[in-house]
C-alpha positions in Angstrom: -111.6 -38.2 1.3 -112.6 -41.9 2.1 -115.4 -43.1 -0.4 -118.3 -44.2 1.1 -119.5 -47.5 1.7 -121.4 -49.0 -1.7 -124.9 -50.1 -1.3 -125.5 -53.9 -2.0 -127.2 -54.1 -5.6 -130.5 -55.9 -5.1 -130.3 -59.3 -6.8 -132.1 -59.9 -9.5 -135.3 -62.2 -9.8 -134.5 -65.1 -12.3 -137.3 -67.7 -10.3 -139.5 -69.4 -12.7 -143.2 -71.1 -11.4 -144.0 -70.2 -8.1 -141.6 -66.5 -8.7 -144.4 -65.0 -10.3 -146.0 -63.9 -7.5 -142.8 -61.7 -6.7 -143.0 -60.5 -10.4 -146.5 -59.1 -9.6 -145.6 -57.7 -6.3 -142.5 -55.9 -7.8 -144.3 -54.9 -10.9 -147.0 -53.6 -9.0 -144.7 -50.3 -8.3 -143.8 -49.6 -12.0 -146.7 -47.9 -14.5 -149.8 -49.7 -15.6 -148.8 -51.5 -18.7 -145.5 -52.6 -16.9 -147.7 -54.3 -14.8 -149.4 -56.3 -17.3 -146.9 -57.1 -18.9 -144.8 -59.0 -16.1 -148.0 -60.3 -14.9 -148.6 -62.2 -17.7 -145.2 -63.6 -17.8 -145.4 -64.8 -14.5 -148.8 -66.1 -15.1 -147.4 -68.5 -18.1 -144.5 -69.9 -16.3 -142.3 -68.1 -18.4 -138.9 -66.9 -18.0 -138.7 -63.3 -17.4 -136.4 -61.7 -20.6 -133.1 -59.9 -19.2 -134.2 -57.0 -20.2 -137.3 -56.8 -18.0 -135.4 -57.8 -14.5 -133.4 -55.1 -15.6 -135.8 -52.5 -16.1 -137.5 -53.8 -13.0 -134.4 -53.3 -10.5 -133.5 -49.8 -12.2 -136.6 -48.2 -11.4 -138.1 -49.5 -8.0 -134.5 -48.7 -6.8 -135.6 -46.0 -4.3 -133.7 -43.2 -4.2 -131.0 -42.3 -1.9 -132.5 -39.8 0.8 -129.8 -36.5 1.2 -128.3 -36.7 4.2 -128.7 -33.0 4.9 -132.6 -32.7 4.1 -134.1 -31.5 7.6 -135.5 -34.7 8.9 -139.8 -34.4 9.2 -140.4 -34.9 13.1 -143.6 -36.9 13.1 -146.3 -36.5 16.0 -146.7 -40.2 17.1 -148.7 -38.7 20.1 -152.6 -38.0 20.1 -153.9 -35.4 17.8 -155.8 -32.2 20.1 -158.9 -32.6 18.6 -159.3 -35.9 19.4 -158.8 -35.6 23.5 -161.1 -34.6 25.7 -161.2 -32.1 28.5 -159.0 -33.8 30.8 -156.5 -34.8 28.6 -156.0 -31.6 26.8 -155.9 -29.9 30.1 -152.6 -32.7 31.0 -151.5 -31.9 27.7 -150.9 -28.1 28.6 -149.8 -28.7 31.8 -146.9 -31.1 29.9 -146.1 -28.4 27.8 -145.6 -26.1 30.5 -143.4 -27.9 32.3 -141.3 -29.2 29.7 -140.7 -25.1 28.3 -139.7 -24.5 32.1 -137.5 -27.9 32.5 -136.0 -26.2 29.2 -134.9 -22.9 31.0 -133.2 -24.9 33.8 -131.5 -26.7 31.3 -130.3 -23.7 29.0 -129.3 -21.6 32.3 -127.1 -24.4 34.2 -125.7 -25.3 30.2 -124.8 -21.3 30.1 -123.6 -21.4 33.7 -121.1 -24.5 33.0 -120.0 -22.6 29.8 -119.1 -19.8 32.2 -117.3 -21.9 34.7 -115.7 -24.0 32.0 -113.8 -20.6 31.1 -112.7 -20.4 34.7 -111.3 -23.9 35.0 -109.6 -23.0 31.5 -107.7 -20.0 32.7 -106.9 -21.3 36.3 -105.3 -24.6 34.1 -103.3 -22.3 31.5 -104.0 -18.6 32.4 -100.3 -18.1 33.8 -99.0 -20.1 30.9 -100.9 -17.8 28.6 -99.4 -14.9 30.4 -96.5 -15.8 30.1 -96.8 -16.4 26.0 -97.2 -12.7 25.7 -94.3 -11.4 27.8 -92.1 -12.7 24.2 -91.9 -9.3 22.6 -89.9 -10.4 19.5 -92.2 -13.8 18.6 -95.1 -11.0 19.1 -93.6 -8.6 16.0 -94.2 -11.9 13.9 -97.2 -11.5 12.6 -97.9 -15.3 11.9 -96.8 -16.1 15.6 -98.9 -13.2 16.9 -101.9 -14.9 15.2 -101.2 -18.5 16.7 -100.3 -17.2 20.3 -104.2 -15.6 20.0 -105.3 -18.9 18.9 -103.3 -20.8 21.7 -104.3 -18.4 24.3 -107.8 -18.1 24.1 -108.6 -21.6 23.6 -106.5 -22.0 27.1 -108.9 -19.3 28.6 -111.7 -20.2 26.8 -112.7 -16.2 26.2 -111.8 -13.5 23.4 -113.0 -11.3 26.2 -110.0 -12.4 28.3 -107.5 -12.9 25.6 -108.7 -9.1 24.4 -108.3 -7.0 28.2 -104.8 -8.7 27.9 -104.2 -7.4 24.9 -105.6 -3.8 26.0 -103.1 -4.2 29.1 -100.0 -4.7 26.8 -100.7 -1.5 24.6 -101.5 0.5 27.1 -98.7 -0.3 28.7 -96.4 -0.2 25.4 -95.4 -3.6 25.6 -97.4 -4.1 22.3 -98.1 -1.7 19.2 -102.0 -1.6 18.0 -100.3 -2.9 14.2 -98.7 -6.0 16.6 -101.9 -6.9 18.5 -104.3 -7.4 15.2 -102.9 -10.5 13.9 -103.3 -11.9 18.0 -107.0 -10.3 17.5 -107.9 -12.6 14.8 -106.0 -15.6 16.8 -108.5 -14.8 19.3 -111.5 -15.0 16.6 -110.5 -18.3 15.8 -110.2 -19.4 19.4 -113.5 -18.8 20.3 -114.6 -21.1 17.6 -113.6 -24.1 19.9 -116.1 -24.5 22.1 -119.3 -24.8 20.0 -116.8 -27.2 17.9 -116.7 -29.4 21.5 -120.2 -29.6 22.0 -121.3 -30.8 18.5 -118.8 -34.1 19.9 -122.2 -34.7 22.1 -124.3 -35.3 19.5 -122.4 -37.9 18.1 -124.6 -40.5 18.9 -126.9 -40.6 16.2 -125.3 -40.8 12.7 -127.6 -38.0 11.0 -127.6 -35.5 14.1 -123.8 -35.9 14.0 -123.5 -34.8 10.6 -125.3 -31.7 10.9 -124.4 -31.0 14.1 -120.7 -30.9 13.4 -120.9 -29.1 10.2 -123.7 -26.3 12.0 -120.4 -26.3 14.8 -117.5 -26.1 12.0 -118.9 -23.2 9.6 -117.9 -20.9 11.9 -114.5 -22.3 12.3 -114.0 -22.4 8.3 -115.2 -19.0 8.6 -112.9 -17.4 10.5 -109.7 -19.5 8.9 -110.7 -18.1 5.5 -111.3 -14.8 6.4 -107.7 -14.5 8.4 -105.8 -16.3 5.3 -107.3 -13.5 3.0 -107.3 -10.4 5.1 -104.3 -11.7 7.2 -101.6 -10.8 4.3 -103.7 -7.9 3.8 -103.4 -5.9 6.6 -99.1 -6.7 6.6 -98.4 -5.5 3.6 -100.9 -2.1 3.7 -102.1 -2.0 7.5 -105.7 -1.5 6.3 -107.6 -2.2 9.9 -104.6 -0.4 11.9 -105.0 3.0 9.7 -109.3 3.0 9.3 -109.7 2.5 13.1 -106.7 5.0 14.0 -108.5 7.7 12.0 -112.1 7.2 13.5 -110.4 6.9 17.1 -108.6 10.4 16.1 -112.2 11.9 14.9 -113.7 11.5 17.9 -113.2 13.2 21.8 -113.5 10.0 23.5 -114.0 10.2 27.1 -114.3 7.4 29.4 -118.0 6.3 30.5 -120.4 3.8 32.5 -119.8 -0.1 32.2 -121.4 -1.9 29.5 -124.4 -3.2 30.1 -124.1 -7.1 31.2 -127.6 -8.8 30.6 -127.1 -12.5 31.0 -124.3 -12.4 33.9 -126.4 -10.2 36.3 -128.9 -13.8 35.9 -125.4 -16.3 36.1 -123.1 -14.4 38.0 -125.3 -14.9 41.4 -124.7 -18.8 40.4 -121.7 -19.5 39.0 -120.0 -16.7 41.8 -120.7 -19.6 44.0 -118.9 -21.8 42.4 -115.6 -19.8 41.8 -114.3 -16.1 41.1 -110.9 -15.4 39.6 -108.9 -12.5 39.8 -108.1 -11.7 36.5 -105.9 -8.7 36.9 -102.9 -11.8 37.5 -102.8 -13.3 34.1 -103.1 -8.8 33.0 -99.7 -8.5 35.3 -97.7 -11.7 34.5 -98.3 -10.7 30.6 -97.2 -6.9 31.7 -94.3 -8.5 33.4 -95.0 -8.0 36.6 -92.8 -10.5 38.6 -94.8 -10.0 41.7 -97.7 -11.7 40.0 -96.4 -15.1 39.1 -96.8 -16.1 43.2 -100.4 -14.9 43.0 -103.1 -17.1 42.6 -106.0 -16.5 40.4 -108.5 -17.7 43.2 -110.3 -14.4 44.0 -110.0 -14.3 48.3 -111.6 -11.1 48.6 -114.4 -9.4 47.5 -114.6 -6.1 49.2 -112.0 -3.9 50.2 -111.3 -0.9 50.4 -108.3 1.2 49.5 -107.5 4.2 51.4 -104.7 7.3 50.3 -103.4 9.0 52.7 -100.5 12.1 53.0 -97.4 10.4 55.5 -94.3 11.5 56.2 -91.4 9.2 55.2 -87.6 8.7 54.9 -86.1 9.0 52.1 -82.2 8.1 51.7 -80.3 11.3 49.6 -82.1 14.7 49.7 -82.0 14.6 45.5 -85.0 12.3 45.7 -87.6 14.8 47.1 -90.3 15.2 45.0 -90.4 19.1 45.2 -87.7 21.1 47.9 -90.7 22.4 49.9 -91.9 19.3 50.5 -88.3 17.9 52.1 -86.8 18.5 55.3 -83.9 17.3 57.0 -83.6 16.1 60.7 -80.1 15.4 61.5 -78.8 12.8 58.7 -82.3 12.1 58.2 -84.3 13.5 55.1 -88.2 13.3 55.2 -90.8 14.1 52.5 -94.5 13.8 51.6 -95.6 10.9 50.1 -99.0 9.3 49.0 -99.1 6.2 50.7 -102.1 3.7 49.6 -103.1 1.1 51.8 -105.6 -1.7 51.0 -108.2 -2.8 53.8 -109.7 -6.4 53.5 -113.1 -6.0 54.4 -115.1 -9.4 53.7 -113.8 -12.4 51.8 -115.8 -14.1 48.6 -118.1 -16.8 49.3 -117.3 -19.3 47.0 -117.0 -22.9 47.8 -112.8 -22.4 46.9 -112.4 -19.5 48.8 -110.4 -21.0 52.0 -109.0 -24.0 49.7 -105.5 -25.4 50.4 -105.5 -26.7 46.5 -103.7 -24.9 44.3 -104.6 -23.7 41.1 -103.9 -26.6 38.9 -106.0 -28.7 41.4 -108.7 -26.2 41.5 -109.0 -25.7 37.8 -108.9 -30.0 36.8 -112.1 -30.2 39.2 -114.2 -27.7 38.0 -112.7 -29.0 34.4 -114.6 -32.4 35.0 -117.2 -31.0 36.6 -118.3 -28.3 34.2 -117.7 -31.0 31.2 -119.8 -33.4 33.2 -122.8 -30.5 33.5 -122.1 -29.6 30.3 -122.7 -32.5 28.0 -125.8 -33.9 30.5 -127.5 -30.6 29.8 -126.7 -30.8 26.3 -128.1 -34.2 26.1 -131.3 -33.7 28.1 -131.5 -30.5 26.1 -131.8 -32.2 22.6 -134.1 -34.9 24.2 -136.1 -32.6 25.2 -136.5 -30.5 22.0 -137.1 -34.1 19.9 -139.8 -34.1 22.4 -141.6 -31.0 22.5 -140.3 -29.7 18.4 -143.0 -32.0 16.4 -146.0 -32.3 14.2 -147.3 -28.8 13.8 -144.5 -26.9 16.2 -141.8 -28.1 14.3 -143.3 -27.0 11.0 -143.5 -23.3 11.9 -140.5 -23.2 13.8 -139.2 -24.1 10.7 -140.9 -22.2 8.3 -140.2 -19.2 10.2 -136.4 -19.5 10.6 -135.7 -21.6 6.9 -138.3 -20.1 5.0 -137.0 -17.2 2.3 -138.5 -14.3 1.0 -140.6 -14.5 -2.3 -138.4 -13.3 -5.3 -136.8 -10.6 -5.6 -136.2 -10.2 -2.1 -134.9 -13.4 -1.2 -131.3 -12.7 -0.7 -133.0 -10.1 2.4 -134.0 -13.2 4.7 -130.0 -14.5 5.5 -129.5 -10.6 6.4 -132.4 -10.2 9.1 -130.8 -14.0 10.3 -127.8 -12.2 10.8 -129.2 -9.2 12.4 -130.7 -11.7 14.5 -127.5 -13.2 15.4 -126.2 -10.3 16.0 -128.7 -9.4 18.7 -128.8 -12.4 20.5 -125.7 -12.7 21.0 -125.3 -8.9 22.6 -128.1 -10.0 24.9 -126.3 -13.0 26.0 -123.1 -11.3 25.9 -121.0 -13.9 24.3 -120.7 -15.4 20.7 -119.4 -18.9 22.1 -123.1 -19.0 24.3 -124.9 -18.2 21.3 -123.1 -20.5 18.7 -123.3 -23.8 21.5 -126.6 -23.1 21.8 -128.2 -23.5 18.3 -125.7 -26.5 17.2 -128.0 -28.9 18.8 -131.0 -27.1 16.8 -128.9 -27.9 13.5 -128.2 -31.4 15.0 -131.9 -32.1 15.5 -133.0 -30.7 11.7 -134.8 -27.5 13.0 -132.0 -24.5 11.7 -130.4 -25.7 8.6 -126.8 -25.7 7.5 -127.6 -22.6 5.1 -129.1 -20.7 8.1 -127.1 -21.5 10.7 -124.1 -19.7 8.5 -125.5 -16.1 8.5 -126.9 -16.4 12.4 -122.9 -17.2 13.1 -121.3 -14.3 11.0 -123.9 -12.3 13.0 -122.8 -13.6 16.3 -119.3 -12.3 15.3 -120.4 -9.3 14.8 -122.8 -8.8 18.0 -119.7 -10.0 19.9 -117.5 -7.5 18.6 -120.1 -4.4 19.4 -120.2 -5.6 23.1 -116.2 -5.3 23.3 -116.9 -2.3 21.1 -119.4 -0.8 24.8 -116.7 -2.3 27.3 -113.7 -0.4 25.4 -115.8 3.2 26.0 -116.1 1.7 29.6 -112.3 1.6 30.3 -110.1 4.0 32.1 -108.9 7.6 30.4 -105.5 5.4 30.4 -106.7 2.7 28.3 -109.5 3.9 26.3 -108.3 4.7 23.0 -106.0 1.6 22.7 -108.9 -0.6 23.8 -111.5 1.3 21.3 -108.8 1.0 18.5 -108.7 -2.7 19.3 -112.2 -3.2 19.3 -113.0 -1.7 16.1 -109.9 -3.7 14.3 -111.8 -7.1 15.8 -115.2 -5.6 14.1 -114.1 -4.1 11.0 -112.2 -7.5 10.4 -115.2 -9.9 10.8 -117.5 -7.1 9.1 -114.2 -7.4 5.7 -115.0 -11.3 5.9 -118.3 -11.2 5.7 -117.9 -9.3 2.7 -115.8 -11.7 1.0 -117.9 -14.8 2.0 -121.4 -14.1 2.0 -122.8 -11.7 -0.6 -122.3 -13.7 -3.4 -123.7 -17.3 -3.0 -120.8 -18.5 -5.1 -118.1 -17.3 -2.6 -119.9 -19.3 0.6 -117.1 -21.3 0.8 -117.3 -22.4 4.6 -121.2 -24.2 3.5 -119.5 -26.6 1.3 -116.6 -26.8 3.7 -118.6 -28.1 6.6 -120.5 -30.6 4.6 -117.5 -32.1 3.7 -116.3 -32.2 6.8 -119.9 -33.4 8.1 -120.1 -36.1 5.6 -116.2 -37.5 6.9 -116.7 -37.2 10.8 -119.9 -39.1 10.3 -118.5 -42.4 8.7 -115.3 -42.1 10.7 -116.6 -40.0 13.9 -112.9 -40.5 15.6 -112.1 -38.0 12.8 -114.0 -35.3 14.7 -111.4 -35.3 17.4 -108.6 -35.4 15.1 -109.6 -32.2 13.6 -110.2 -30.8 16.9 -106.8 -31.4 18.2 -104.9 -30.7 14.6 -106.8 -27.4 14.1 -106.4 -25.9 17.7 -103.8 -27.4 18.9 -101.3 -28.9 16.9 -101.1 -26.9 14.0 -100.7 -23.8 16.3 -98.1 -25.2 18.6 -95.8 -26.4 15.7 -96.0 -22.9 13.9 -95.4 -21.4 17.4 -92.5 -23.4 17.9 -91.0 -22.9 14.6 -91.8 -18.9 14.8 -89.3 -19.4 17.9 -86.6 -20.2 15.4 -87.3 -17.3 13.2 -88.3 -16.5 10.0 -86.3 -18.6 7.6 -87.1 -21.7 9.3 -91.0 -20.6 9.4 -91.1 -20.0 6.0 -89.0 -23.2 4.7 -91.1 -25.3 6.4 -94.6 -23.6 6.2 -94.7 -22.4 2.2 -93.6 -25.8 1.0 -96.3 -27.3 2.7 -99.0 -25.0 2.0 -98.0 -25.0 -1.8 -98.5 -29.0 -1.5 -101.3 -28.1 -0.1 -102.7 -25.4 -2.3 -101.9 -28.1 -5.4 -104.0 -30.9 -4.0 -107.3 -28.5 -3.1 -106.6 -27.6 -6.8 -106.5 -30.5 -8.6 -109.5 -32.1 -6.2 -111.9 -29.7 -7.9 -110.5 -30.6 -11.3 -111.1 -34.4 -10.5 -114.7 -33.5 -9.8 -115.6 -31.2 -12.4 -112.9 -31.0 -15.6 -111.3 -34.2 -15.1 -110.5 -34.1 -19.0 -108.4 -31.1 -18.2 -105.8 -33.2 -16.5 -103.3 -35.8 -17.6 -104.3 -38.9 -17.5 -102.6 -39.8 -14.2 -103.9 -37.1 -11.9 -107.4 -38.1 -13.2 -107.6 -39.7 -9.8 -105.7 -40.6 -7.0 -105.1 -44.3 -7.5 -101.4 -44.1 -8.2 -100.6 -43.6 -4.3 -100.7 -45.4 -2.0 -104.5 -46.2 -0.8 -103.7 -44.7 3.1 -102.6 -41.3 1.0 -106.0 -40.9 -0.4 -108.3 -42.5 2.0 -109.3 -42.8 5.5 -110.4 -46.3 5.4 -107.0 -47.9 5.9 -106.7 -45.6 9.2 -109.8 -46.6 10.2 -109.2 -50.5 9.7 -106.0 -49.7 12.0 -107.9 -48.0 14.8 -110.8 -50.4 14.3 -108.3 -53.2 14.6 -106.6 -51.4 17.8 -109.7 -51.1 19.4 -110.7 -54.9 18.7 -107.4 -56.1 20.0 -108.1 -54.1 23.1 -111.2 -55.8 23.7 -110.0 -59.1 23.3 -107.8 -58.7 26.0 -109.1 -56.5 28.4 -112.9 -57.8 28.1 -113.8 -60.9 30.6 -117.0 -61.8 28.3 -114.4 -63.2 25.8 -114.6 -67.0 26.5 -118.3 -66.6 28.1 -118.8 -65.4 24.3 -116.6 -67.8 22.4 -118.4 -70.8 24.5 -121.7 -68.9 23.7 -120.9 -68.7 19.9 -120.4 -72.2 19.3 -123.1 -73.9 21.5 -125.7 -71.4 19.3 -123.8 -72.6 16.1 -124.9 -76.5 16.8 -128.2 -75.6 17.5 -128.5 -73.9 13.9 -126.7 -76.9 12.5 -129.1 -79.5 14.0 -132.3 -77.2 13.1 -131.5 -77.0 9.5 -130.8 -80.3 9.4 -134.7 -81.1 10.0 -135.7 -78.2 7.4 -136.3 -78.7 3.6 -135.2 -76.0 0.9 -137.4 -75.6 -2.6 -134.4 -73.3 -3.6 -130.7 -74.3 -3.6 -129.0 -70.9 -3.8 -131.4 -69.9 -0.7 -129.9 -73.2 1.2 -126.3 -72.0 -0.1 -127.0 -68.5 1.1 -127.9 -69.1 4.7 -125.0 -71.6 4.7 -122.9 -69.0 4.1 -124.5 -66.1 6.3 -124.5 -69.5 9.2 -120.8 -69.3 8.5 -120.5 -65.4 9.4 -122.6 -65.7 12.6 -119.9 -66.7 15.4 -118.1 -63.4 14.3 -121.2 -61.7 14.5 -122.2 -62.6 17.9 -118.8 -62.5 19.4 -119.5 -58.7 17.9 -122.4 -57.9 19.7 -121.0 -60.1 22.8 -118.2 -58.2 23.9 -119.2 -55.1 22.7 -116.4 -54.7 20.0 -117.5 -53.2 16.3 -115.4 -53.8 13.6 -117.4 -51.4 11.6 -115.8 -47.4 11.1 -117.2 -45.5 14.0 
């Protein structure tokens, strides 16, 4: 990891005569006989003794503040006592409207979450149809767990990437031990989107910091927990035999839907917008051939399918269905046969619905458009909340979601946060909803880091108990596969909860995300490096080399994540048993510096950007021309001024030196500093 940049040591005070009036002013901040002491000094002319200057600079040094201390949101308004009728009358009508301005806000942010998932399937849902239709990359369990990955970030929905799932093993395309590896892909996948809307907050160093690691944990989360339980389950098939046995217990029978809460408020909205049919991507991944001319745009809404008893041909009289049900007229055989036809009663009202576009087209508009609602909602959002979350409000908002329990029940209050989770997210039906929602509350210092982790695990679990009501929901067909299913996506999350949470020592994905934090906010184009490498990349290259089988997998994979492995290894040792090691790996200043740190990367895209500027900005010469005439003035001012100090002349002469590059800076809009 890139070091951070050093703080400028204060220079030291070695002035005699008129300096002691700073030595007063700094001495003034030390203890009372300090005080004296200096002020005497300073009193008599005398030249300080090292040692003092010393002592001086060491302890008025202030400390450095910790980056992830939840900021104090000050009232700068006018306190309630102190207005009168009127204006406590405006006050509450303020408040009102801002908490209803906040609704709006949350409901069109939910909606464009919604119809983000519906540009993402009609870009890629035939593509991730068509992943699943592999049935030999599928038996690989490490290419089952990428294609979930891969998939669900394309449809932007576990939901989605599970009734798919459901579809293939009821239709025996897939076994139940085959589809758990894709189940945990799909557990990762939905980590992606709060990950993209911590990018938002990226304007303000702090708020980017505790944004992206609040976004992150649950990433970090749910890669540990599939590279411990992951080998697990392949070598003893742990989840696959405890959910086979409690499906087997029980007399299942098929029942009434689960219960939708939030989508009977969105669905009226976002229905508008666009519907899919999402029995296509079901059909191309059952390999339905019929279904890859189909388009996902939903056409119609209501119809109405009618069985009915005909009479039809049929070519040799072996193909009756029963001999009392065939006849023959001349060379003509006729039988019975259940005929279903579909009538087309009224068609979707949806601004797509009789759109030439196909879906490609369809799905990049409502892309930019949902991205655009999207990240204005989420920015009006956390202005909002900076607004209405200080003084008083902010204190017990705080105190009641960061506050622990009085020992010994303090390890009870991270439990209730993740019953909590766990409820909200059933009520809003989705844990990617839940998760985007309270990373700008990390991001603006009201949840902290150490919060936000057990309200996440528990919106992996409430997420799981709402596929957990759809499964008893499905057909008589489908019902045990999709139960089974369900409870292998449950009982995995509840096994890595286990593993990471109990113990305070094994909350690995906390550290994790503040070490990520700390690096995406010096360098922030880091955050969308590890947004592409972690969803993207990584799972296309292990898809592509699961393609060439197992022997090239594992060649390339295990020397890699040895090297890997090795250098987590060792980084701990650096930090806290450095003696431990030889002399050499002490640190990591025998390779080269681009090996160990991100600065030299950042110089380059700093540079690239720069160079890009130059030549693409028309302010360039304006700025150049700017520079220089600014440049005389300064000269012929200081000309006429007259310095008591030398170094202080020599010091401005210097900083006068820096200045055209400075300007030119703030010109053209170019920084040369990391993002």
């Amino acid at each position: 990891m890139a070091p951070w940049p050093e703080v400028e040591k204060p220079e030291t005070n070695n002035y005699i005569g008129d300096s002691s009036k700073q030595n007063q002013n700094m001495a003034g901040k030390e203890g009372e006989n300090h005080k004296g002491n200096v002020a005497s000094l300073g009193n008599k002319g005398e030249i300080q003794p090292a040692f003092s200057t010393v002592a001086l600079i060491d302890e008025t040094r202030p400390e450095e503040d910790d980056p992830w201390a939840l900021p104090e949101l000050q009232d700068t308004g006018v306190k309630w006592s102190e207005l009168d009728r009127k204006g406590k009358i405006i006050r509450v009508l303020y408040g009102i409207g801002k908490f209803i301005l906040l609704l709006g806000l949350l409901y069109n942010f939910v909606c464009s979450l919604d119809v983000l998932s519906s540009a993402f399937q009609l870009v890629g849902g035939k593509a991730a149809g068509d992943i699943f239709k592999d049935d030999s990359v599928l038996s690989n369990p490490v290419a089952g767990l990428v294609i979930g990955v891969l998939v669900t970030v394309m449809v932007q929905s576990s939901s989605t990437s599970s009734s798919i799932i459901v579809s293939m093993v009821s239709s025996t395309l897939l076994t139940v031990r085959s589809a758990i590896p894709i189940i945990m892909g799909a557990n990762i996948g939905t980590s992606v989107t709060n990950t993209i809307v911590a990018l938002m907050q990226a304007g303000d160093r702090n708020e980017f910091r505790r944004a992206f690691a609040g976004a992150t944990i649950h990433d970090f989360f749910n890669w540990l927990a599939v590279f411990a339980l992951l080998p697990i389950e392949v070598v003893s098939g742990y989840l696959f035999h405890l959910t086979n046995v409690i499906v087997e217990s029980f007399h299942l029978e098929s029942g009434d839907d689960a219960p939708e809460l939030l989508k009977v408020i969105t669905d009226p909205f976002t229905k508008l917008i666009i519907e899919l049919d999402k029995s296509v991507i079901n059909a191309i991944a059952t390999n339905d051939e019929s279904a890859k001319n189909k388009s996902l745009v939903k056409i119609w809404c209501v119809t109405e399918t009618n069985v009915t008893l005909q009479n039809v041909t049929i070519p040799p009289s072996e193909n009756c269905t029963s001999p009392e049900f065939c006849w023959t007229e001349g060379n003509t055989t006729w039988t019975l046969k259940n005929i279903t036809e579909t009538e087309y009663i009224s068609k979707c009202k949806h601004i797509f619905v009789n759109s030439d576009l196909p879906d490609l087209g369809i799905g990049l508009i409502l892309l930019a458009l949902s991205l655009l609602v999207l990240c204005s909602c989420l920015v009006a959002i956390v202005k909002l909340l900076n607004s209405v979350l200080k003084g008083q409000v902010a204190s017990v908002i705080k105190k009641t979601i960061n506050t622990d329990f009085p020992f010994p029940f303090t390890w009870l209050a991270g439990y209730l946060a993740m019953l909590a989770g766990a409820g909200m997210t059933f009520v809003v039906q989705s844990s990617s909803v839940f998760t985007s929602a309270i990373t700008p509350l990390v991001g603006i210092g009201v949840i902290s880091i150490e919060r936000s982790y057990p309200l996440t695990l528990g919106a992996n679990i409430g997420t799981t108990t709402t596929a957990i009501l759809a499964a008893l929901a499905s057909p008589g067909s489908t019902l045990k596969y999709s139960l089974q299913i369900a409870l292998c996506h449950f009982f995995f999350n509840v096994s890595g909860i286990i593993l990471f949470y109990p113990i305070p020592y094994t909350r690995l994905p906390i550290r994790m995300s503040k070490t990520l934090g700390n690096i995406t906010a010096q360098y922030r184009w880091f955050a969308i490096f590890y947004l592409l490498l972690c969803f993207f990349l990584l799972p296309l290259l292990v898809f592509a080399l699961s393609l060439a089988g197992w022997a090239v997998l594992l060649g390339v994979c295990l020397p890699i994540a040895a090297a890997f492995i090795a250098v987590v290894v060792i980084n701990v040792l650096q930090k806290r048993r450095p003696h431990s090691l030889p002399e050499k790996l002490q640190n990591w200043d025998f390779l080269p510096v681009w090996m160990h740190s991100l600065e030299p990367w950042d110089n380059v895209l700093m540079s690239s950007l720069a160079f890009c500027g130059k030549h693409c900005c028309g302010f360039c010469k304006c700025c150049k021309v700017n520079v220089e005439r600014e440049g005389a003035k300064d000269n012929q001012l200081k000309t006429m001024e007259v310095y008591e100090n030398t170094m202080a002349m020599g010091d401005e002469e210097r900083g006068g030196r820096r200045a055209p590059s400075v300007a030119c800076v703030d010109k053209t809009g170019t920084n040369n500093t990391a993002l």
